[in-house]
TIVO-2410 file (N, C-alpha, C; in nm, 3 decimals):
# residues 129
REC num residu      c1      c2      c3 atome chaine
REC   1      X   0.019  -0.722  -1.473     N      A
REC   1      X   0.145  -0.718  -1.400    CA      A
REC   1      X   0.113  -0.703  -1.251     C      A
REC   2      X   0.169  -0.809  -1.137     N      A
REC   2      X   0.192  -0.740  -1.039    CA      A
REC   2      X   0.238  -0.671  -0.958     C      A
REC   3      X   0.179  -0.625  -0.853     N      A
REC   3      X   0.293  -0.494  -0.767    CA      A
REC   3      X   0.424  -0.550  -0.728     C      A
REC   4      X   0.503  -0.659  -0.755     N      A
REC   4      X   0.587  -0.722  -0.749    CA      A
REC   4      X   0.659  -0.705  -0.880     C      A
REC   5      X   0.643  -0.731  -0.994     N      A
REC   5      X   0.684  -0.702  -1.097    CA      A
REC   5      X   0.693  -0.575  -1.132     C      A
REC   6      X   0.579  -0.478  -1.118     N      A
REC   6      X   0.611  -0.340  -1.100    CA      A
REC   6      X   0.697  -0.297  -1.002     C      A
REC   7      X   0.715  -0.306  -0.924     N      A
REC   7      X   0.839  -0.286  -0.848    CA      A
REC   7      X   0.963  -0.303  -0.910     C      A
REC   8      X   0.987  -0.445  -0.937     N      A
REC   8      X   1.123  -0.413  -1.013    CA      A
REC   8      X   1.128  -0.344  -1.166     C      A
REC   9      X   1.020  -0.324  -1.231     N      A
REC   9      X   1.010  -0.254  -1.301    CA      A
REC   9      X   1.026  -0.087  -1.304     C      A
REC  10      X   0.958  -0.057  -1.194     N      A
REC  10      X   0.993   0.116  -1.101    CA      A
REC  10      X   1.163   0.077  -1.103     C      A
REC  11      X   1.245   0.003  -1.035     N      A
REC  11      X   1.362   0.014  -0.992    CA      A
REC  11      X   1.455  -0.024  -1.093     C      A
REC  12      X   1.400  -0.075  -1.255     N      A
REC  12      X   1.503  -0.069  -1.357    CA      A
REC  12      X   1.510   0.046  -1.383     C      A
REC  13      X   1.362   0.138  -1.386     N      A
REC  13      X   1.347   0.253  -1.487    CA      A
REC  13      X   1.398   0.360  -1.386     C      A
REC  14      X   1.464   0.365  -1.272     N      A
REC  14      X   1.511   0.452  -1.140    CA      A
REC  14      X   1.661   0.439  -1.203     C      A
REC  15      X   1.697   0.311  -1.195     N      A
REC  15      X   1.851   0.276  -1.260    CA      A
REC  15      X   1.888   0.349  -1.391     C      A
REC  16      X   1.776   0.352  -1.472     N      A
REC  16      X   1.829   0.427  -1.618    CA      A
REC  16      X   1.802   0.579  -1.603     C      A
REC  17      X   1.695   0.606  -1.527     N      A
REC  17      X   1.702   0.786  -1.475    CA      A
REC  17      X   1.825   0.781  -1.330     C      A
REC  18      X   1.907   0.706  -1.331     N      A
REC  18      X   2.000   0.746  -1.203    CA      A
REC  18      X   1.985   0.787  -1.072     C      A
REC  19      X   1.831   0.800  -1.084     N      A
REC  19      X   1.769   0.821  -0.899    CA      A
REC  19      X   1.840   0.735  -0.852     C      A
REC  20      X   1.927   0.804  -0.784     N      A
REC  20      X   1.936   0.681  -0.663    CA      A
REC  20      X   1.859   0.672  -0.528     C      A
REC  21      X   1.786   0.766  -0.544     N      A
REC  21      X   1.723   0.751  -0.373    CA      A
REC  21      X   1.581   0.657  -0.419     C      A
REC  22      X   1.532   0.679  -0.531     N      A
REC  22      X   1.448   0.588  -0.563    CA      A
REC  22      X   1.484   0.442  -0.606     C      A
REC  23      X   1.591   0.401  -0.659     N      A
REC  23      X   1.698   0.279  -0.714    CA      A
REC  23      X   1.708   0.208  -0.575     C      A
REC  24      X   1.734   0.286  -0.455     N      A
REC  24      X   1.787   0.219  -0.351    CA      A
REC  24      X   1.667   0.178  -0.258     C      A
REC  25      X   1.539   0.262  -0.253     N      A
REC  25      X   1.463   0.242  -0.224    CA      A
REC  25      X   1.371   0.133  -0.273     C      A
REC  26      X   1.362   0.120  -0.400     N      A
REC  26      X   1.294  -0.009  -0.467    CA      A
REC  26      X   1.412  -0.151  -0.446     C      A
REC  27      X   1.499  -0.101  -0.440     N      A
REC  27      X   1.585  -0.212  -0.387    CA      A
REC  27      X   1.570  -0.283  -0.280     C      A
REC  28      X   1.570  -0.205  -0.137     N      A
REC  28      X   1.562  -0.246  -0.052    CA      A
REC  28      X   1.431  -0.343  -0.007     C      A
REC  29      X   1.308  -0.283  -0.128     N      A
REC  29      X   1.172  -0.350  -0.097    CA      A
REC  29      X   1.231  -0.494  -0.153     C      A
REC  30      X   1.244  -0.511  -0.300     N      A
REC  30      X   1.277  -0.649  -0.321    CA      A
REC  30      X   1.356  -0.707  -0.244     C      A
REC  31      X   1.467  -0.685  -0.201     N      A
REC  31      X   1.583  -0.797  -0.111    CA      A
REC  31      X   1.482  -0.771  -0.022     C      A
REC  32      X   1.384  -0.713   0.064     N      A
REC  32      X   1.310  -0.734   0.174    CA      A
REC  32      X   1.217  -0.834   0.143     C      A
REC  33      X   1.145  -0.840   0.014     N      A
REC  33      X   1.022  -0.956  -0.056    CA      A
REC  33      X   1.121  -1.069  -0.053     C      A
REC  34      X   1.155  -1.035  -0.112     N      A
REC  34      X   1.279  -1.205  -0.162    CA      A
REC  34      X   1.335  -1.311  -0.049     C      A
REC  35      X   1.356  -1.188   0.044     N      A
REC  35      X   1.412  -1.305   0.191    CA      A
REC  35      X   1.320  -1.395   0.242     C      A
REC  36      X   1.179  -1.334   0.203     N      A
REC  36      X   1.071  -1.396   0.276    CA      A
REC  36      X   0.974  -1.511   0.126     C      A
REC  37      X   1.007  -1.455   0.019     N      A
REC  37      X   0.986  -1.570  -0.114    CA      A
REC  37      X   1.019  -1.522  -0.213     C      A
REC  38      X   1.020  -1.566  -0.307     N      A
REC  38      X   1.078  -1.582  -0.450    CA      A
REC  38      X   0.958  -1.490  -0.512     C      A
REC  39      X   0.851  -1.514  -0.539     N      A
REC  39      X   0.738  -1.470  -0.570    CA      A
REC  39      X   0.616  -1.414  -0.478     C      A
REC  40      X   0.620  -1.297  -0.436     N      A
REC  40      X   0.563  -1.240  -0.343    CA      A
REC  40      X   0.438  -1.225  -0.378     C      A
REC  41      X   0.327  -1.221  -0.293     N      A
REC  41      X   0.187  -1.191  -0.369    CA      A
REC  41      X   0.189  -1.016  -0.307     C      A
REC  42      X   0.024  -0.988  -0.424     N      A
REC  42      X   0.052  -0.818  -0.375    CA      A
REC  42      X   0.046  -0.804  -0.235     C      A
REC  43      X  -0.031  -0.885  -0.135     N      A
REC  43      X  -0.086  -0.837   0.000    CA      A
REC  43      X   0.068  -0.849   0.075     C      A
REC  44      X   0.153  -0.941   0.014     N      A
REC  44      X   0.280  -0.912   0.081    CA      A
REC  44      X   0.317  -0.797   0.047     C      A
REC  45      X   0.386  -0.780  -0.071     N      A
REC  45      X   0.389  -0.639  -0.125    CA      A
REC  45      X   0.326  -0.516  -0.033     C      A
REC  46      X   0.212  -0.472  -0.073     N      A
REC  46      X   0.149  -0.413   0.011    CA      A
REC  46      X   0.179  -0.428   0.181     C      A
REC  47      X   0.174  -0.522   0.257     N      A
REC  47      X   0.217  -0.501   0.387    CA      A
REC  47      X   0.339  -0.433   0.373     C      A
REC  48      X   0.398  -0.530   0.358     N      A
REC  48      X   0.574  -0.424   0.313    CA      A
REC  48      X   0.603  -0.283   0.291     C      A
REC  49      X   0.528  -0.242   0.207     N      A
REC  49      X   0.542  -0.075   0.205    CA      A
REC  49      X   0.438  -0.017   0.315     C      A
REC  50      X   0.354  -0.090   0.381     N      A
REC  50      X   0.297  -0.046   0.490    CA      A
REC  50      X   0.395  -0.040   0.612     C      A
REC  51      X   0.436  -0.182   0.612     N      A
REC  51      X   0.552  -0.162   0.799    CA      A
REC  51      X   0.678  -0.069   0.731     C      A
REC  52      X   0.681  -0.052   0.631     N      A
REC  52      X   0.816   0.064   0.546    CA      A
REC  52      X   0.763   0.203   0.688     C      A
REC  53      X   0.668   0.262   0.594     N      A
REC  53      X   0.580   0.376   0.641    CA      A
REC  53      X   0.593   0.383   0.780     C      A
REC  54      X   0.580   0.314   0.854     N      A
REC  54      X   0.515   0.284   0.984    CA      A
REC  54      X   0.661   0.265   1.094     C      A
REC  55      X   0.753   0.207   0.999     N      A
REC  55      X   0.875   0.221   1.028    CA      A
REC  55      X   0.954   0.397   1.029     C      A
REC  56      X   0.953   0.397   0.939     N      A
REC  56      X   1.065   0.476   0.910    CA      A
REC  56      X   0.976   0.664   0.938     C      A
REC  57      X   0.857   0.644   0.968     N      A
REC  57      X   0.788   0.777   0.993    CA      A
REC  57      X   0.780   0.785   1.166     C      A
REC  58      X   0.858   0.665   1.206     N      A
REC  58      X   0.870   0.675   1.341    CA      A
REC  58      X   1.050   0.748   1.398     C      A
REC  59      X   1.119   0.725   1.287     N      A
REC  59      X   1.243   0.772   1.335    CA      A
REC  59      X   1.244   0.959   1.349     C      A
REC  60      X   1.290   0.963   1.485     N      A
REC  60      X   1.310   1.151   1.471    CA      A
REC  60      X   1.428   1.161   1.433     C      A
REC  61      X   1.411   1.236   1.305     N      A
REC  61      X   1.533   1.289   1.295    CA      A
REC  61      X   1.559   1.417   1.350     C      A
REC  62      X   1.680   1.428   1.348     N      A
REC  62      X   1.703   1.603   1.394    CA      A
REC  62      X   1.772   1.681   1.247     C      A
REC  63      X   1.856   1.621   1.152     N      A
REC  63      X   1.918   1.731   1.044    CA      A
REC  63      X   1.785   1.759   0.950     C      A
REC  64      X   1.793   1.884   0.837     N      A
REC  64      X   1.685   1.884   0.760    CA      A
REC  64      X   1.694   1.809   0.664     C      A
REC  65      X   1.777   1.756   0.652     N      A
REC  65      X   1.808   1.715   0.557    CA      A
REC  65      X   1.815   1.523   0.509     C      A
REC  66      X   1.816   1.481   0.638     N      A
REC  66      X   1.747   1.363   0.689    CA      A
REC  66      X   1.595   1.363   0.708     C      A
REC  67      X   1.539   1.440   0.723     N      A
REC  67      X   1.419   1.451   0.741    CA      A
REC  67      X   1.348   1.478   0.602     C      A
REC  68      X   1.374   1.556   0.535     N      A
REC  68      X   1.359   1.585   0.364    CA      A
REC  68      X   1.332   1.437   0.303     C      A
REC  69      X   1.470   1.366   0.319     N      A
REC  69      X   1.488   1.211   0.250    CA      A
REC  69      X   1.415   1.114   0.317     C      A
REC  70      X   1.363   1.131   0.437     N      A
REC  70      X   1.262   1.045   0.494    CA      A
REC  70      X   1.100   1.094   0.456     C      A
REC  71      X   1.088   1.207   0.426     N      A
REC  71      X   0.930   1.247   0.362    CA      A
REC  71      X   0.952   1.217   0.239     C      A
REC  72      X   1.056   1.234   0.166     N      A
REC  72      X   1.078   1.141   0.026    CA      A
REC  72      X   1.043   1.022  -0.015     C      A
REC  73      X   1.073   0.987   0.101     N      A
REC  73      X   1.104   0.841   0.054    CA      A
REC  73      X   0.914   0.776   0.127     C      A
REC  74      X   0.838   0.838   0.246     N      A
REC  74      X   0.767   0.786   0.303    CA      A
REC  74      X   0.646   0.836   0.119     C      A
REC  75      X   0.655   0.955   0.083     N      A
REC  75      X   0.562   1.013  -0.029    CA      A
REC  75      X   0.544   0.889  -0.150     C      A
REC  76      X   0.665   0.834  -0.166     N      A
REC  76      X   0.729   0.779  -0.275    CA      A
REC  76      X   0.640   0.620  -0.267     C      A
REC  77      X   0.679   0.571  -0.114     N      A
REC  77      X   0.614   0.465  -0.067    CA      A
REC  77      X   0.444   0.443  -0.049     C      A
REC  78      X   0.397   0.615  -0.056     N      A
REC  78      X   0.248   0.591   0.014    CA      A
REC  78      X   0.209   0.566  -0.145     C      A
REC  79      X   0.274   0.656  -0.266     N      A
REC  79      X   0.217   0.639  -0.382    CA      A
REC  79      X   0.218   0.509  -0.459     C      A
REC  80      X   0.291   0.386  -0.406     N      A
REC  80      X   0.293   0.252  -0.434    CA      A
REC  80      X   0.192   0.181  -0.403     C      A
REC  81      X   0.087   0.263  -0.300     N      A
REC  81      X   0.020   0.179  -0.206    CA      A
REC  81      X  -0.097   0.185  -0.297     C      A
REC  82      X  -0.221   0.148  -0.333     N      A
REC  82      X  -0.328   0.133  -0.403    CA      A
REC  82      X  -0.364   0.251  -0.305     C      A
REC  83      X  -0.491   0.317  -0.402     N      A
REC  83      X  -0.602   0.433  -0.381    CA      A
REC  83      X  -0.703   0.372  -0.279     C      A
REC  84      X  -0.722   0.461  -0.207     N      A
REC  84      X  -0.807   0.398  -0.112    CA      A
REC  84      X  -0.965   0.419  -0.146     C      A
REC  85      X  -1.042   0.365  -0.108     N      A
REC  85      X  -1.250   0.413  -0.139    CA      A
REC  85      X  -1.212   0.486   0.013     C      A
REC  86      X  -1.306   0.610  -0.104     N      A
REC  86      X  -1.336   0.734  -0.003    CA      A
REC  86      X  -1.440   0.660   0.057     C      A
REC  87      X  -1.502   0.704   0.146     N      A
REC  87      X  -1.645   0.683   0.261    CA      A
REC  87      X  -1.808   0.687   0.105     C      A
REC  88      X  -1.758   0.751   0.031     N      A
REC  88      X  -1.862   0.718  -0.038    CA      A
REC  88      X  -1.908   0.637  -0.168     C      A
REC  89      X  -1.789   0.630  -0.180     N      A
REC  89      X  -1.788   0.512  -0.293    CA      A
REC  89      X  -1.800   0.386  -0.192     C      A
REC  90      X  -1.745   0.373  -0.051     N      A
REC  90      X  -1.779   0.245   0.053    CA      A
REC  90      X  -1.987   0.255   0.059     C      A
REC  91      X  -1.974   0.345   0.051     N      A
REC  91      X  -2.144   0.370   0.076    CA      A
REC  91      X  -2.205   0.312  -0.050     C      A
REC  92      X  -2.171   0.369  -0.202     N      A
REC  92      X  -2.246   0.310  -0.311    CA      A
REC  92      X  -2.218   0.191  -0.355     C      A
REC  93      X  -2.048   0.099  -0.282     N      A
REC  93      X  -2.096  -0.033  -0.295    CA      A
REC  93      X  -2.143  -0.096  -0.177     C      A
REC  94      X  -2.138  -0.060  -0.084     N      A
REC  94      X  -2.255  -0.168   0.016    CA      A
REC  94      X  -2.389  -0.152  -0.004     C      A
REC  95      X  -2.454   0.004  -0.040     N      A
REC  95      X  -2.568  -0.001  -0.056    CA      A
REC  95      X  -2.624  -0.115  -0.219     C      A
REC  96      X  -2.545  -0.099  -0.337     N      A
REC  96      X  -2.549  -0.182  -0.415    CA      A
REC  96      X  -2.574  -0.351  -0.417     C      A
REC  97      X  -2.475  -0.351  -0.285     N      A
REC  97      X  -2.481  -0.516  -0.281    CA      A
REC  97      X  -2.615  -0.555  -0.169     C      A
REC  98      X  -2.674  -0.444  -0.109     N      A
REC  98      X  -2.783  -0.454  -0.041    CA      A
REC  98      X  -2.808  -0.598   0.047     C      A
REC  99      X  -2.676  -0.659   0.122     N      A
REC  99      X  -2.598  -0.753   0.174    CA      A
REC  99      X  -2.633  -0.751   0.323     C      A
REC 100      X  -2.724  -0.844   0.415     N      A
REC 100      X  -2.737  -0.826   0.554    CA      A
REC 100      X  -2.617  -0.895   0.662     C      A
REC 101      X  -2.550  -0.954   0.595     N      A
REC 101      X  -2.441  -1.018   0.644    CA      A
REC 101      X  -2.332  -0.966   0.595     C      A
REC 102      X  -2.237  -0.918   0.728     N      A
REC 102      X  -2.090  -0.846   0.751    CA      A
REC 102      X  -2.056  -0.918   0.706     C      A
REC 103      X  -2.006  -1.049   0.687     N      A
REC 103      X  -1.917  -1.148   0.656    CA      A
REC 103      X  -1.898  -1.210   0.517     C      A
REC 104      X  -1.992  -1.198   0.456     N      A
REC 104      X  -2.025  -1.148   0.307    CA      A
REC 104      X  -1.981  -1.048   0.250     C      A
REC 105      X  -2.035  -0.976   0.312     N      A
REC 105      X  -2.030  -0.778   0.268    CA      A
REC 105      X  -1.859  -0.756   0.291     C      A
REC 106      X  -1.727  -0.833   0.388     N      A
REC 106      X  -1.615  -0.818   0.384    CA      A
REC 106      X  -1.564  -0.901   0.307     C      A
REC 107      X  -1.619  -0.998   0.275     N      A
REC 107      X  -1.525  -1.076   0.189    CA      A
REC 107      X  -1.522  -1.047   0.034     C      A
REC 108      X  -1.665  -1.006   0.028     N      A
REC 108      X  -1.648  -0.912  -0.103    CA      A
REC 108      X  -1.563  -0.779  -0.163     C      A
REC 109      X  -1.536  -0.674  -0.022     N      A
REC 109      X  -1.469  -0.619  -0.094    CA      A
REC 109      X  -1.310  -0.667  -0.057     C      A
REC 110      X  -1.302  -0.776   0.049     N      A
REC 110      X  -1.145  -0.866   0.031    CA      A
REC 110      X  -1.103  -0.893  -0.090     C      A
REC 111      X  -1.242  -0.965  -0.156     N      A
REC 111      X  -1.154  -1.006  -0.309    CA      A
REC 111      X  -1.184  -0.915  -0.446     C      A
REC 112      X  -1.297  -0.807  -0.412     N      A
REC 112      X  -1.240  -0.697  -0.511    CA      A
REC 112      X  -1.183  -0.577  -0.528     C      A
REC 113      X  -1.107  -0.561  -0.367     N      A
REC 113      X  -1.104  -0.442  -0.333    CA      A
REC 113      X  -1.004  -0.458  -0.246     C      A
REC 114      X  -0.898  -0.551  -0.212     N      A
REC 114      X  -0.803  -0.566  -0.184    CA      A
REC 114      X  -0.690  -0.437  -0.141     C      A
REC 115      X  -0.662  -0.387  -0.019     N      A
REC 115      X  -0.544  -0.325   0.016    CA      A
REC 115      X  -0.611  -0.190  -0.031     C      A
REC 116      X  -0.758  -0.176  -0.069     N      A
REC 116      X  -0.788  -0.047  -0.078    CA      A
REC 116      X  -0.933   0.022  -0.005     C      A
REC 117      X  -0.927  -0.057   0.094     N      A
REC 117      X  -1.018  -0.034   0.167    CA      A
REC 117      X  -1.032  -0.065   0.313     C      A
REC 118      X  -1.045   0.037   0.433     N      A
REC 118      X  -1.074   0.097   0.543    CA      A
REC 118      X  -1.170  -0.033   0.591     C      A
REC 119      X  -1.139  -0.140   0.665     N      A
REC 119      X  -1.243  -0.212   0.708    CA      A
REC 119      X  -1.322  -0.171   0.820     C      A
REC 120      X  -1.247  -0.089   0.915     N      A
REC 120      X  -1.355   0.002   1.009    CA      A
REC 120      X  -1.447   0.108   0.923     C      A
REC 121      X  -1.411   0.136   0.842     N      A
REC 121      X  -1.511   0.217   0.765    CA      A
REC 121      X  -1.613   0.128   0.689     C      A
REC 122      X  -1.585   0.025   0.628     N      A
REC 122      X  -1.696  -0.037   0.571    CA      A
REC 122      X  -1.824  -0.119   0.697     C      A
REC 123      X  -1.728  -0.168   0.816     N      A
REC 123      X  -1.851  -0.185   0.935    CA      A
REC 123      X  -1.909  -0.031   0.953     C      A
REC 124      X  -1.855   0.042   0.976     N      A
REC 124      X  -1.910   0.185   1.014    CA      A
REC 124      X  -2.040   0.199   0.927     C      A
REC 125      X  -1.995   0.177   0.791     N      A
REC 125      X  -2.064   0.208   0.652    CA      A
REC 125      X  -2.209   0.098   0.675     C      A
REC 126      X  -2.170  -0.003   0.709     N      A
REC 126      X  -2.246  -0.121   0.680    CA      A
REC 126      X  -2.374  -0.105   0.800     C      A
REC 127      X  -2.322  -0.047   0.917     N      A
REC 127      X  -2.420  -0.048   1.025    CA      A
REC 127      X  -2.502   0.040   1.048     C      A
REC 128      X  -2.469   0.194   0.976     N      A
REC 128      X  -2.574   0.274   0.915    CA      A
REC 128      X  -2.626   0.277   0.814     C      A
REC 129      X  -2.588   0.181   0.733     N      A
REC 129      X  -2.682   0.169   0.619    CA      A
REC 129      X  -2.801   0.097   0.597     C      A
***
């Protein structure tokens, strides 16, 4: 399944638990995917709940209570996002692939490691190793 399909999958199973702050929130991601295609890939997906974050952790609020529903909702969004490689799991696969070329060594973890990995950290990783 993709993070596209899981999504509306999160936002049926929000509809039958009656969250609405989560219902409205998975909502808003799809009519946001959809305007831009029918079938979103994950890296869209993923950007999306990234400019979400990036958005909405910029508004000051002043009530507490606006502010509550905006750490809600930013918590809710970061946990959609794939797990990131700590600095050392970046270490045991570059040292693994024992790879002298950056351009290699990124495209590899582009296509297995997609949206979960720090690319300043893997040059970081790559140039002391």
């Amino acid at each position: 399944m993709n993070r596209f399909e899981t999504l509306k999958a999160l936002q049926l199973q929000s509809r039958k638990d009656r969250d609405e702050i989560k219902t409205s929130l998975y909502s808003y991601f799809i009519s946001q995917l959809e305007r831009k295609t029918k079938n979103p890939t994950d890296d869209e997906v993923i950007a999306e709940y990234k400019a979400y974050i990036k958005q909405v952790s910029a508004i000051a609020y002043t009530k507490a209570e606006d502010i509550a529903k905006r750490d809600l909702e930013v918590t809710l969004t970061t946990d959609l996002l794939p797990k990131q490689l700590t600095e050392s799991e970046i270490v045991d696969i570059v040292k693994s692939l024992n790879s002298s070329d950056m351009g290699s060594l990124m495209k590899h973890f582009k296509e297995n490691y997609n949206g979960s990995f720090n690319g300043g950290l893997v040059k970081k990783v790559f140039e002391n190793v």
